[in-house]
C-alpha positions as CSV (number, residue, x, y, z in Angstrom):
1,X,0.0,0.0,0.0
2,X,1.5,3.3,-0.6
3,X,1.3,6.4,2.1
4,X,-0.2,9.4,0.9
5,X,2.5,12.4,1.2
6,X,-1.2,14.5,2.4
7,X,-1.4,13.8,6.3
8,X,-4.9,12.4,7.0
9,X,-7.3,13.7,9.6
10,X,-9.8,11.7,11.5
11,X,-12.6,12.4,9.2
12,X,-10.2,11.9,6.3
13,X,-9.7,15.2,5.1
14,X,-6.2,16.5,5.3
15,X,-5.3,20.3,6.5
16,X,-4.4,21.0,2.7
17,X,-7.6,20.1,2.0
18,X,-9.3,22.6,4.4
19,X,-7.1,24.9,4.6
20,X,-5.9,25.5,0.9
21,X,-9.7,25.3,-0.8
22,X,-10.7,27.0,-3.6
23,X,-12.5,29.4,-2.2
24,X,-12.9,31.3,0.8
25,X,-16.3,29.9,2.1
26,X,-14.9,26.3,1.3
27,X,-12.0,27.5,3.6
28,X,-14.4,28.5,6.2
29,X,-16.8,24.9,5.9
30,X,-13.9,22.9,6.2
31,X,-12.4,24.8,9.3
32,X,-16.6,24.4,10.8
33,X,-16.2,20.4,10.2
34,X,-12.8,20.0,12.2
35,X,-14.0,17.1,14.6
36,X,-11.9,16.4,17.5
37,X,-8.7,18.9,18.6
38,X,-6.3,16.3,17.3
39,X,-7.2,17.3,13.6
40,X,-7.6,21.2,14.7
41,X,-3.9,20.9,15.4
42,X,-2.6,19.3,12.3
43,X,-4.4,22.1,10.7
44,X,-2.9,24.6,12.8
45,X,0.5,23.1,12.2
46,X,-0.2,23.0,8.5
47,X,-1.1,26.9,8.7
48,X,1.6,28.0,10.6
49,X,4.5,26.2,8.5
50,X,2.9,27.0,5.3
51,X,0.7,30.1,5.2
52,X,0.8,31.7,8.6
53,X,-2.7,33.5,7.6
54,X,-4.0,35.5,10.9
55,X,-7.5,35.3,10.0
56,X,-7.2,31.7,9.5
57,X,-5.5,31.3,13.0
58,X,-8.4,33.7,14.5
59,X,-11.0,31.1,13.0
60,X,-9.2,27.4,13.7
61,X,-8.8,29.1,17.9
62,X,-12.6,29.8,17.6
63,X,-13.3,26.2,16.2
64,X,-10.8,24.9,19.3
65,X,-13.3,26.7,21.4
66,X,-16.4,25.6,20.3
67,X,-14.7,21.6,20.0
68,X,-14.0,22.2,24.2
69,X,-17.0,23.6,24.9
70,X,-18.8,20.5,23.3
71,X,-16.2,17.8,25.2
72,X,-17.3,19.3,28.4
């Protein structure tokens, strides 16, 4: 079987997928459908070694909010 150079989340969609969409609102529905904190930080590692986008940060520390808030 060969690996997949894209790191997989646990939903199956890796940061670049998410993070480097098409479009802005694609941008924003893949950082809504992060599942579990483990694949909000592979996204936030992805963003900070590749785009370092503020706005993005700003949004994936929102989504780790809302994730805690709902493991409470």
């Amino acid at each position: 079987m060969q690996q997949s150079t894209m790191s997989e989340s646990t939903d199956g969609l890796p940061p670049e997928r998410r993070l480097e969409a098409p479009s802005h609102r694609l941008v924003e529905a893949g950082i809504a459908t992060i599942p579990d904190m483990e694949t909000l930080r592979e996204c936030v590692g992805y963003e900070n070694t590749h785009q370092q986008r503020v706005q993005i940060l700003r949004r994936l520390e929102h989504r780790a909010s809302e994730i805690r808030t709902q493991e409470d």
